[in-house]
C-alpha positions, 0 to 999 in steps of 0.5 A: 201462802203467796198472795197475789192481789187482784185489781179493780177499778174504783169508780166502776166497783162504786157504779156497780154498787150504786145501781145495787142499792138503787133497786132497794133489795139491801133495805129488806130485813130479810137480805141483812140477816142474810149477809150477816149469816154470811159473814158468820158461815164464812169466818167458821167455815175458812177459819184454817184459811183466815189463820194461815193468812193471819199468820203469813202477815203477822206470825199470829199463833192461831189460837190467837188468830181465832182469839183476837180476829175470828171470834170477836167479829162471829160474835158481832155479827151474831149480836147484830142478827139477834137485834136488828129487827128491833133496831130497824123499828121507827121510833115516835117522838113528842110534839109540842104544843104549837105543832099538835095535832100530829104524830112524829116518829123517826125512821133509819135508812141506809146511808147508800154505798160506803167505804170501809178501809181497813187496818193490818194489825187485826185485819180480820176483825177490824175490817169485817166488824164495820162491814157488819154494822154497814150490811145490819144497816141496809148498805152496800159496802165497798172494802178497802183492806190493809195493803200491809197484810196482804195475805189477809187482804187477798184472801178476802177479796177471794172469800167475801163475794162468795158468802155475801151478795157479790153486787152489794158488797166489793173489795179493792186492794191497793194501797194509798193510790186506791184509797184516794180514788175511792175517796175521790167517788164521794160515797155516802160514808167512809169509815177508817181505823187506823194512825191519827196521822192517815186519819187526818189525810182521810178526813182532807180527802173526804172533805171535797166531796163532804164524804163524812167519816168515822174516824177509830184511831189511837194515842197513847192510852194510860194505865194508872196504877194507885198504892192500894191495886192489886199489884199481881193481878195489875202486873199480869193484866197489863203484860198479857195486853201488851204482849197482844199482838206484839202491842200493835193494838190502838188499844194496847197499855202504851204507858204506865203512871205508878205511885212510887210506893208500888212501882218497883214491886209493879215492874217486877210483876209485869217482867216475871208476868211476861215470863210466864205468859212468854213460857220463859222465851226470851226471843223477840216478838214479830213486827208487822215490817221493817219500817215498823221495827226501825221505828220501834228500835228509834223510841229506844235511843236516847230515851232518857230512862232505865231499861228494867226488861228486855230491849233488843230489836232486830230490824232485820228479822222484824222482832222486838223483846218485850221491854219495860223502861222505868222513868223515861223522860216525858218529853222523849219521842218513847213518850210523845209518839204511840209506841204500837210495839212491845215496849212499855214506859212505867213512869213514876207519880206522887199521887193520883193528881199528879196521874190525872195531869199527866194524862190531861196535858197530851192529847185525849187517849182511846182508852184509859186503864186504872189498877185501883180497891178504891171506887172513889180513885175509879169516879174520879178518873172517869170524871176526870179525864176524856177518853174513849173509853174507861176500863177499872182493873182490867185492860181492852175488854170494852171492845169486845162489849157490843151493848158499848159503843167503842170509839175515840175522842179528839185526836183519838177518833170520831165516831163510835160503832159495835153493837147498836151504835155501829148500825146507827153510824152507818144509817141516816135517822129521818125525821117524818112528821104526819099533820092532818088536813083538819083543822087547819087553823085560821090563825096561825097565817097571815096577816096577823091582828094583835090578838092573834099574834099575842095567842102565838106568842103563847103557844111558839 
């Protein structure tokens, strides 16, 4: 399909939504669920849509397409509907002593008009999967899709204001320029999924207008992998995620640390595992664009290491093989940057300390992975090294676990949302405290006597 994306004015797109939210139909429960229908009615009833756009940005099959993008986000929407009642409940608190007799609670409202910039590797479901917990919130949303799925983005611009309310909800298309204004409007929330390196100018950007944000960006997330796993299953597990989107998921296995024992039976499971999941193709994978693919072909030069799999990539036909490098070098840009490509390092280690350092001494990942038989190698891990999220002899499923909150940690993000944590992510928990008029105790004003200071003493 050709997409041709439409153009609107920011500032006027935020007014009009403002002077939505101002009238306070968005608050009403009843209005949530519906928008959340809406979104349901509009993945199911546009899937061949959502598929044929997910193809033309990305070659997504469209088994996959329903997989990673359509099904996930029906399934967060549906979750969202069947708790929100229970969400939007107040919840009462305790009172000290010194503030008794009383009653506390505290109540969620709507944050107000918030932004939600999408990424492209899964522009489907990483844009909508927000936008649920915004409307579940009572919010009115303005949606910045990703320039670089343009398809995707137009088609959301077409479907969005025919399945939810038009007046509360609005997409922009554009690029960076678009961003900034939007950023500029100083909405009462923004929430980014992408690079820790654009995560960083969208923090500079809200910072002006002290919009706070949501930050879901990714890293290097590690997979270890002890002498006692499963070696087979490990193998399989590790080459279906990588091949995932060509591995240009922020959760993606972007390397693996292998006690030396296993490591040459691992590397051979995971090259025969892509194989076999690949229905013995040998033809490279589809890069979103060319910038990507050079940038994917330039962690393959000088990388120190020895290529046990694949290692081509066409620039110019945007694909890339399935690669496995054993033992690159762990200061090479392959070992540095985030890969988001299929191109995986398998490094060795002595022994799970030595794992655990590694993974300590760079920045703290979006995910940790671990391939172990031993509950003990399992606690330690979890213990033992921050991440956003910890998964044992599996990879990436925490996302699709709304009870979870899905989130980073330092240069990985800030912020969690899915499930119930998304609806609190885009509410403001107030605080109302009730007093009655009597007793009004004399002494707790001034001016203080000795006796009196000396009860408050007790009771503050």
């Amino acid at each position: 399909m050709t997409a041709t994306l439409p153009t609107s004015t920011s500032a006027s797109e935020v007014a009009r939504l403002r002077s939505t939210f101002a009238t306070g139909r968005t608050r009403d429960v009843a209005w949530r669920l519906a928008q959340l229908e809406g979104v349901e009615r509009m993945v199911a009833e546009r899937e061949d849509d959502f598929a044929i756009a997910l193809a033309a940005d990305l070659g997504r099959p469209r088994v996959d397409a329903w997989l990673a993008d359509l099904a996930p986000t029906t399934a967060e929407s549906a979750f969202a509907r069947k708790h929100l009642k229970r969400w939007m409940r107040s919840k009462r608190a305790g009172l000290p002593l010194s503030v008794q007799p009383g009653s506390a609670r505290y109540v969620y409202e709507p944050l107000g008009t918030v932004l939600i910039i999408g990424p492209w590797n899964y522009p489907v479901y990483l844009t909508l999967t927000p936008l649920v917990a915004a409307l579940a919130a009572g919010n009115c949303a303005v949606v910045k899709p990703s320039e670089h799925a343009p398809a995707v983005a137009a088609l959301l611009a077409d479907l969005l204001p025919r399945y939810v309310d038009r007046d509360a909800v609005a997409v922009v298309t554009g690029g960076p320029e678009e961003t900034q204004d939007l950023l500029a409007q100083g909405l009462d929330h923004a929430f980014f999924t992408g690079s820790p390196e654009v995560g960083a100018l969208i923090m500079a950007a809200a910072a002006p207008t002290l919009t706070p944000v949501t930050l879901e960006l990714g890293g290097k997330s590690p997979v270890i992998v002890t002498g006692d796993a499963d070696i087979a299953v490990a193998a399989k597990r590790i080459a279906w995620t990588k091949l995932m989107n060509s591995g240009q998921t922020c959760i993606a296995p972007d390397y693996v640390l292998v006690e030396e024992s296993v490591r040459d039976t691992l590397v051979a499971g995971i090259a025969e595992a892509t194989r076999e999941l690949r229905g013995g193709a040998e033809d490279g994978l589809r890069i979103v664009n060319a910038r990507q693919a050079a940038r994917i072909a330039g962690l393959l030069d000088d990388h120190g290491g020895r290529i046990a799999y694949g290692g081509a990539v066409d620039v110019e036909a945007l694909t890339g093989q399935p690669t496995i490098v054993v033992d690159p070098r762990p200061d090479s840009p392959l070992m540095t940057e985030e890969i988001f490509g299929p191109i995986l390092p398998v490094l060795t280690v002595e022994d799970l300390d030595t794992a655990i350092r590694f993974v300590n001494d760079r920045p703290k990942p979006l995910a940790v992975y671990l391939f172990s038989r031993s509950k003990g190698v399992a606690k330690r891990v979890t213990a033992e090294i921050s991440s956003g999220g910890t998964v044992i002899n599996h990879l990436m499923f925490h996302v699709l676990v709304p009870q979870l909150p899905f989130g980073g940690v330092g240069r990985s993000g800030m912020g969690a949302y899915h499930g119930r944590w998304g609806f609190e992510t885009f509410s403001h928990r107030k605080s109302v405290l009730t007093k009655p008029t009597r007793p009004d105790l004399s002494l707790i004003y001034p001016p203080y006597t000795a006796k009196a200071e000396k009860l408050l003493r007790r009771f503050f």
